[in-house]
C-alpha positions as CSV (number, residue, x, y, z in Angstrom):
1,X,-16.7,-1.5,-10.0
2,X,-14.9,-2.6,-13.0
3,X,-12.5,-0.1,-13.5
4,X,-10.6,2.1,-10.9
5,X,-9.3,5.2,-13.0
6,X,-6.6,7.2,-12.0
7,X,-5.3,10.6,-14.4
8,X,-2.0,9.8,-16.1
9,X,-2.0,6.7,-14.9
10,X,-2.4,2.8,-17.1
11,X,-4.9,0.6,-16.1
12,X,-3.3,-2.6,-15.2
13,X,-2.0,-5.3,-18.5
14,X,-1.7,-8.4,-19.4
15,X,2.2,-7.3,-18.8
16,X,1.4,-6.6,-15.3
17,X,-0.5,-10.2,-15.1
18,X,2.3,-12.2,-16.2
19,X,5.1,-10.1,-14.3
20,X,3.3,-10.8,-11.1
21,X,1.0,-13.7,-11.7
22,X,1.0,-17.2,-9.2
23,X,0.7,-17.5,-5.7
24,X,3.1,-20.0,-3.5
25,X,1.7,-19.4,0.2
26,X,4.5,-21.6,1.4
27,X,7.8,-19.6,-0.4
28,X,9.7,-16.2,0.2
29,X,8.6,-14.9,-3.4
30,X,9.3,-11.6,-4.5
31,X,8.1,-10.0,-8.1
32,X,9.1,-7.2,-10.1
33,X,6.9,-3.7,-10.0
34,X,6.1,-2.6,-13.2
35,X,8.0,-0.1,-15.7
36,X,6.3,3.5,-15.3
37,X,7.3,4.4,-11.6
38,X,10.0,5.8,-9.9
39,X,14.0,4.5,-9.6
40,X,13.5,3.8,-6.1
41,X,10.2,2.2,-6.8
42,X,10.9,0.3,-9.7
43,X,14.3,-1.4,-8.1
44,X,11.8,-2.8,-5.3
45,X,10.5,-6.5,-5.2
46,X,6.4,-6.7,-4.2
47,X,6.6,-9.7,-1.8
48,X,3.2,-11.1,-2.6
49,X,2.5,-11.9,-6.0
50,X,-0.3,-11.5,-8.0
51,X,-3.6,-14.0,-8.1
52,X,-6.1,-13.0,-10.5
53,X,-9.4,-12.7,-8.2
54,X,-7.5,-13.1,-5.0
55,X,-5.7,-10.5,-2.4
56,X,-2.2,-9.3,-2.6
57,X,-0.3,-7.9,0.1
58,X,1.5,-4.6,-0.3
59,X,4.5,-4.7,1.3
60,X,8.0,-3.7,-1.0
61,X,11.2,-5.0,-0.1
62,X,14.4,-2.7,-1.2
63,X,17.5,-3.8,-2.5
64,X,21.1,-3.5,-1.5
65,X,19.8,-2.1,1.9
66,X,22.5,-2.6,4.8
67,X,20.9,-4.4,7.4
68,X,22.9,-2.4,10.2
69,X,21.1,0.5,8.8
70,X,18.1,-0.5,8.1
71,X,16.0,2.8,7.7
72,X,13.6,5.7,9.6
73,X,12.5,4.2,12.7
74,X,9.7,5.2,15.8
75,X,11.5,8.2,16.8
76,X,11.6,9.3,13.7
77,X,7.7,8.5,12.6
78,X,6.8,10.1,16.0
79,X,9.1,13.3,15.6
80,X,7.8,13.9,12.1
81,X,4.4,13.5,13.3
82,X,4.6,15.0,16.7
83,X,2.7,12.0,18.5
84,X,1.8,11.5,22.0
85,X,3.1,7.7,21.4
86,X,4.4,7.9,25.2
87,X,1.0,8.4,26.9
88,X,-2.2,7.8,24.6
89,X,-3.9,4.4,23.0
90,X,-3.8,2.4,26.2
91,X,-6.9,0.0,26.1
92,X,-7.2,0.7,22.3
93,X,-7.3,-2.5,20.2
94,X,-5.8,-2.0,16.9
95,X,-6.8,-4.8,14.5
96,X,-4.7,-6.4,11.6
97,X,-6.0,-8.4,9.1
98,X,-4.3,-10.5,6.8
99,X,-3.6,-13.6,5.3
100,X,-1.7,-16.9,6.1
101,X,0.4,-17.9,9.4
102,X,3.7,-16.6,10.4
103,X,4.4,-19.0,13.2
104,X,7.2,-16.3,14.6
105,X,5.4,-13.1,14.7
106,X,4.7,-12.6,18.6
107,X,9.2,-13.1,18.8
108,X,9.6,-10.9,15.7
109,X,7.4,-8.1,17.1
110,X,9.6,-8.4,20.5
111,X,12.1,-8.4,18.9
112,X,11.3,-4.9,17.0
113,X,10.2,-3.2,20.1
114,X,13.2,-4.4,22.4
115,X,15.3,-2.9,19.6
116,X,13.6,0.4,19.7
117,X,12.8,0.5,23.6
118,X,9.1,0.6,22.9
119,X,8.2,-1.9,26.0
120,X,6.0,-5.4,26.4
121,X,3.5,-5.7,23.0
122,X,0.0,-6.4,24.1
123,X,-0.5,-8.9,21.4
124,X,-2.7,-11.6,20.5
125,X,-3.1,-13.4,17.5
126,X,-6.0,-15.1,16.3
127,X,-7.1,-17.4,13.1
128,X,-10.5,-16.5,11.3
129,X,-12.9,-17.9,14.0
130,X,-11.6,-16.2,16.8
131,X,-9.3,-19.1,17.9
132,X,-6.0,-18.5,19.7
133,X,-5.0,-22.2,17.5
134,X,-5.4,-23.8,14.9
135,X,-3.5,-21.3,12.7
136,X,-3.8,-21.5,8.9
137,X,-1.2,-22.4,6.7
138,X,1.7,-20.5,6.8
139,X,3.3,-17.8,4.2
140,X,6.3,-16.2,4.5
141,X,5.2,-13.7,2.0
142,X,2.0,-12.5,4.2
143,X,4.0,-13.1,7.0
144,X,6.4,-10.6,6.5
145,X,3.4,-8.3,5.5
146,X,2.2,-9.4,9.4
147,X,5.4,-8.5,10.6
148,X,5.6,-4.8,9.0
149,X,1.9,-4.3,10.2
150,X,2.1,-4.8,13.6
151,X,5.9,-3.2,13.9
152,X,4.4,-0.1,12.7
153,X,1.5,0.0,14.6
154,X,3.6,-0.3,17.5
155,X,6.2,1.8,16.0
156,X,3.5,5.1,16.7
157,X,1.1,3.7,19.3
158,X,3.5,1.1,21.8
159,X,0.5,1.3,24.5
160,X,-2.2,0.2,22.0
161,X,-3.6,-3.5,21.9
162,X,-3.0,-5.5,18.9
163,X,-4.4,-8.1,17.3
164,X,-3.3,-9.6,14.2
165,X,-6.4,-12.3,12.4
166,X,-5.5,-14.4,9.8
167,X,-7.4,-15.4,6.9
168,X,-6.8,-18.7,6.2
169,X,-6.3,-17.7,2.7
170,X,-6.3,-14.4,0.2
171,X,-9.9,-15.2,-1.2
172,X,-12.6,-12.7,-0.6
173,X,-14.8,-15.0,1.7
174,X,-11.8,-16.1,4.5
175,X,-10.8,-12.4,4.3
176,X,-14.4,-11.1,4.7
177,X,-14.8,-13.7,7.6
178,X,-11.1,-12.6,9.3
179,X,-12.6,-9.1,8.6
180,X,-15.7,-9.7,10.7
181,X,-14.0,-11.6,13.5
182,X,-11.7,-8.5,14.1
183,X,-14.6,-6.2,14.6
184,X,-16.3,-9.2,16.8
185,X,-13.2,-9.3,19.0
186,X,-13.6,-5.8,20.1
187,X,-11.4,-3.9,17.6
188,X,-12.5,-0.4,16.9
189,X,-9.5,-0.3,14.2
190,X,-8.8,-2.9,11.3
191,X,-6.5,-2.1,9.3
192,X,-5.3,-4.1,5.5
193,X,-2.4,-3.8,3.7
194,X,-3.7,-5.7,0.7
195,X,-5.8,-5.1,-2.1
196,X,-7.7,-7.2,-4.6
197,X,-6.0,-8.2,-8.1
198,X,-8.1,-7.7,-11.5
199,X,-10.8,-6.4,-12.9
200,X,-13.3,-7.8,-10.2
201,X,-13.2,-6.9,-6.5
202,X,-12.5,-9.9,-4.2
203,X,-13.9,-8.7,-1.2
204,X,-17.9,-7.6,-0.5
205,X,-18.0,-3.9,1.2
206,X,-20.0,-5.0,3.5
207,X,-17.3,-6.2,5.6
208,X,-16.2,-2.9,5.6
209,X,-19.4,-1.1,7.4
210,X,-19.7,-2.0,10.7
211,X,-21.2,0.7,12.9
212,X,-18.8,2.0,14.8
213,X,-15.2,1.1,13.2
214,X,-12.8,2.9,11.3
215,X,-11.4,0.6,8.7
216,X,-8.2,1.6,7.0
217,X,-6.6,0.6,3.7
218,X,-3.2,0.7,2.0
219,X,-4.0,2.2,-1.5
220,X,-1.3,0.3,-3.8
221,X,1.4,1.5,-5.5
222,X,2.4,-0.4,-8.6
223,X,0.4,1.5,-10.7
224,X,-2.4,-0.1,-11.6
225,X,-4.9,1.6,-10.1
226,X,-7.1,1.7,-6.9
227,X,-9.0,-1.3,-5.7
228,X,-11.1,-2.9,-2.9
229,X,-11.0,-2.0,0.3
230,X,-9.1,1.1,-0.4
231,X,-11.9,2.4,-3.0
232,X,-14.6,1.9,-0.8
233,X,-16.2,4.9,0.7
234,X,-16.6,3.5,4.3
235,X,-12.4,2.9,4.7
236,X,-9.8,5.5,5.4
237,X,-7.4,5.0,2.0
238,X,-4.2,5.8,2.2
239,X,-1.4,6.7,-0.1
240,X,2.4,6.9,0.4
241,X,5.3,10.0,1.2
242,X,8.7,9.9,1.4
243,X,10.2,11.0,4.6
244,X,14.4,12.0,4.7
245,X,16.0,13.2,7.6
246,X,18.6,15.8,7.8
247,X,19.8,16.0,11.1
248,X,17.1,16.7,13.0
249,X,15.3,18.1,10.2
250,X,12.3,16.6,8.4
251,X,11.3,16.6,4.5
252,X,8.5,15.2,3.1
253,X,7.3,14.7,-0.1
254,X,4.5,12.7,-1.8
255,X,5.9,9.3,-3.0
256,X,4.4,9.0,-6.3
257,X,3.4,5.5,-7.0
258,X,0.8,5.7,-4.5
259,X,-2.5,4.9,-5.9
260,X,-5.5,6.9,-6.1
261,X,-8.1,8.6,-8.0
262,X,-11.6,7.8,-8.9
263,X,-13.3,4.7,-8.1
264,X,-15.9,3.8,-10.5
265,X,-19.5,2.4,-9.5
266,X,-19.2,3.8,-5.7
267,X,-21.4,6.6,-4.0
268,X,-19.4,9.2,-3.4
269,X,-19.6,9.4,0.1
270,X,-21.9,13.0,1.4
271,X,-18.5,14.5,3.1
272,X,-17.0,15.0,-0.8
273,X,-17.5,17.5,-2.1
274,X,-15.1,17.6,-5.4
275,X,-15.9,18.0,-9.3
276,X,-13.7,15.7,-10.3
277,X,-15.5,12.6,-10.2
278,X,-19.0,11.5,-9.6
279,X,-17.9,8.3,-7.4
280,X,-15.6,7.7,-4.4
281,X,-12.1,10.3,-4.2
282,X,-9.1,8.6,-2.9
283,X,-6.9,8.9,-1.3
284,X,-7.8,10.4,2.4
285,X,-4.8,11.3,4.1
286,X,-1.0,9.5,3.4
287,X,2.3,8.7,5.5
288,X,5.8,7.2,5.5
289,X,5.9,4.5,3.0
290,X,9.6,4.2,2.2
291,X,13.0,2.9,3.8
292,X,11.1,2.0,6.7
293,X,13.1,-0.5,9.0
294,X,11.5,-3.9,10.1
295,X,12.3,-7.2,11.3
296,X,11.3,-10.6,10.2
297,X,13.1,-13.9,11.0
298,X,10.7,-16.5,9.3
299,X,11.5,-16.0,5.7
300,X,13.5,-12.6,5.7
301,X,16.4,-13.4,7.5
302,X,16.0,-10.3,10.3
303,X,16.7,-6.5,9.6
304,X,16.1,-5.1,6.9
305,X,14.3,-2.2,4.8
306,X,10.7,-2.0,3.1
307,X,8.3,0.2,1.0
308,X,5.1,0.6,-0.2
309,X,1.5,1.9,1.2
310,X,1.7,-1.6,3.3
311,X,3.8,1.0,5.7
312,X,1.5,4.1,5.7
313,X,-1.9,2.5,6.5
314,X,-1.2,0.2,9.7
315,X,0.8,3.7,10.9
316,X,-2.4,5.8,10.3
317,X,-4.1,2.8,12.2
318,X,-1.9,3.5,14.9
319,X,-1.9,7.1,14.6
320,X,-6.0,6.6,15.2
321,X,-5.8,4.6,18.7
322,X,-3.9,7.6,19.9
323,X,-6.7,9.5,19.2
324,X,-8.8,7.1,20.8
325,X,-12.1,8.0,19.2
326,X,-11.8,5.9,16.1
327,X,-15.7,4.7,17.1
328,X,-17.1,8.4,15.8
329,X,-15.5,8.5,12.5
330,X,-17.1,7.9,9.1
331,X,-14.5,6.1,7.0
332,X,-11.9,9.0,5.9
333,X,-14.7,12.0,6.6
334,X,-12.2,13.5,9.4
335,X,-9.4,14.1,6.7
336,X,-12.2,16.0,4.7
337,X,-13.3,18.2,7.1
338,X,-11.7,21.9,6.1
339,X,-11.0,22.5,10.3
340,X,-9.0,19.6,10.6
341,X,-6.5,20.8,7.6
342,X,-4.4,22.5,10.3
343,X,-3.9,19.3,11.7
344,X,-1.5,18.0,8.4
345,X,1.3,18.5,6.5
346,X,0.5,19.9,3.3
347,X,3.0,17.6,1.0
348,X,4.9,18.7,-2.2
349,X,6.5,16.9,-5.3
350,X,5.2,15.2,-7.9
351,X,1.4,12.8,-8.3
352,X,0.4,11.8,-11.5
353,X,-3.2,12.0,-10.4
354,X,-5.5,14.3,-9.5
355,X,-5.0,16.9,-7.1
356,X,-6.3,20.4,-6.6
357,X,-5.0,23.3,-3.6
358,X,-3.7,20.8,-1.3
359,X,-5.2,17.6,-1.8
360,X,-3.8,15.3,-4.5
361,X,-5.0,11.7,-5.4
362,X,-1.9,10.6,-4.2
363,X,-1.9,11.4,-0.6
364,X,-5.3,12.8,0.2
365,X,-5.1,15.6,2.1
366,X,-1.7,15.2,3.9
367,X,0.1,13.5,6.2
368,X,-0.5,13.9,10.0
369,X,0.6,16.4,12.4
370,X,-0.3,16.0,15.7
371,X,-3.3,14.3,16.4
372,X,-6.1,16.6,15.6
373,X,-7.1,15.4,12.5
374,X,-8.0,12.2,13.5
């Protein structure tokens, strides 16, 4: 897997190295996206920079947002997708994994669902082996990434379990390990919002094939392709839309940075059934992934609004412990299947990769409507 190829799309430079390159796991850092994607997009700041054979999380962070207004919230996620947020996912654990400690995520996830009436979190937070201590160092960066993924989880699925492991860093082995331990701690969902830097994937996908889990995966969006775990046939990847509100009116359109496309050196999986590529297709399926509101307190100062595919996967997450059957699927099969088509939003505007009738590389084959589909 040494190249993840997406039409009309550069594969990631030496300019993209040296805009994002270094890694301060103690420091609010923010880079600059890359030239090549939307306004919007390009104005953003990727809160995890880039470490050549490491992970990076995906969150954005927008500029100039007013923290009073901080952007689309649960009502609005479940409207859109006409969840049944008030009355399914009890008893299903929905697992986060990520790197680093943030020391105030159980009071910043309070704090998100008291705003937003969504009740008590069950919540638990654990450190690669399991413990309920000995956290590893912390990172305000992945932090806020913890933050946004376990807000939006409970943001569509508010009875749902959560668990948030944490890697005690962004290499492949602690990742792999935090990865394992999720599925070991009874989660039938793990979700990632991260994805591996360079040429060479950071991560085995092996740790992405247990029997019996649906693993999900933010695709990227800085334009640089798709990469581990997102490529891997076995995980549900997922690319971004952009959701306005007029009223009580919904539009949504595909949010072009999303990654996707063709992954290079894996099976295509036997549910595909495309021309386009001899390897993996992504993306699956795609959700919300801008001005999104969230709350952090331990390097972010509180409200304020965020971007990128690091919103739409821990949604879908959440979107599958509704379902409750996340045990039967086969990676992103269920999005592939022609009967469940009815089940999503068939999404216009623009994708710079691949798409034919309703499916495009950026967003799969829609975003969800209703549960059916999953």
């Amino acid at each position: 897997m040494d190249c993840w190829a997406r039409r009309g799309r550069v594969v990631v430079t030496a300019l993209l190295f040296t805009l994002l390159w270094g890694c301060n796991a103690a420091q609010p850092t923010v880079s600059p996206l890359p030239g090549g994607l939307e306004p919007a997009a390009r104005a953003a700041k990727a809160v995890c920079p880039a470490h050549r054979g490491e992970a990076r999380c995906l969150a954005l962070i927008e500029p100039g947002v007013d923290p009073a207004t901080a952007g689309l919230t649960p009502t609005d996620f479940q409207s859109r997708y006409k969840l049944p947020s008030g009355t399914k996912g009890n008893g299903q654990i929905v697992a986060v994994v990520g790197a680093y400690d943030n020391p105030n995520v159980d009071s910043d996830l309070a704090a998100y669902r008291a705003k937003y009436s969504l009740g008590t979190a069950t919540f638990t937070k654990y450190n690669q082996q399991g413990e309920t201590s000995n956290y590893p160092q912390g990172s305000s960066s992945w932090g806020l990434e913890s933050d946004l993924d376990v807000e939006m989880i409970a943001a569509v699925c508010p009875l749902c379990t959560i668990y948030l492991i944490e890697a005690n860093g962004s290499d492949g082995a602690d990742l792999e390990t935090a990865e394992t331990e999720a599925v070991k701690l009874g989660a039938h969902i793990v979700t990632n919002s991260w994805t591996c830097v360079g040429s060479s994937d950071c991560v085995n996908p092996r740790a992405f094939a247990h029997k019996h889990v649906t693993y999900v995966a933010a695709s990227g969006d800085s334009g640089d392709g798709i990469g581990a775990p997102a490529a891997y046939a076995t995980v549900v990847s997922v690319g971004g839309t952009l959701l306005t509100k007029n009223g009580s009116n919904y539009v949504e359109t595909i949010w072009d940075p999303s990654e996707g496309g063709c992954a290079a050196g894996i099976k295509k999986p036997k549910w595909q059934h495309d021309t386009y590529c001899n390897g993996r297709l992504a993306n699956d399926a795609g959700a919300v992934s801008w001005d999104v509101a969230a709350y952090d307190s331990y390097g972010y100062g509180g409200w304020f609004s965020v971007g990128g595919t690091s919103v739409s996967a821990p949604l879908v997450a959440g979107i599958f412990g509704l379902a409750g059957n996340a045990s039967k699927q086969d990676g992103g099969r269920t999005f592939w299947q022609a009967s469940h088509h009815k089940d999503l939003y068939v999404l216009g505007g623009s994708c710079n990769g691949y798409g034919y009738g309703p499916y495009t590389a950026c967003t799969g084959w829609g975003s969800p409507k209703g549960i059916g589909a999953f």
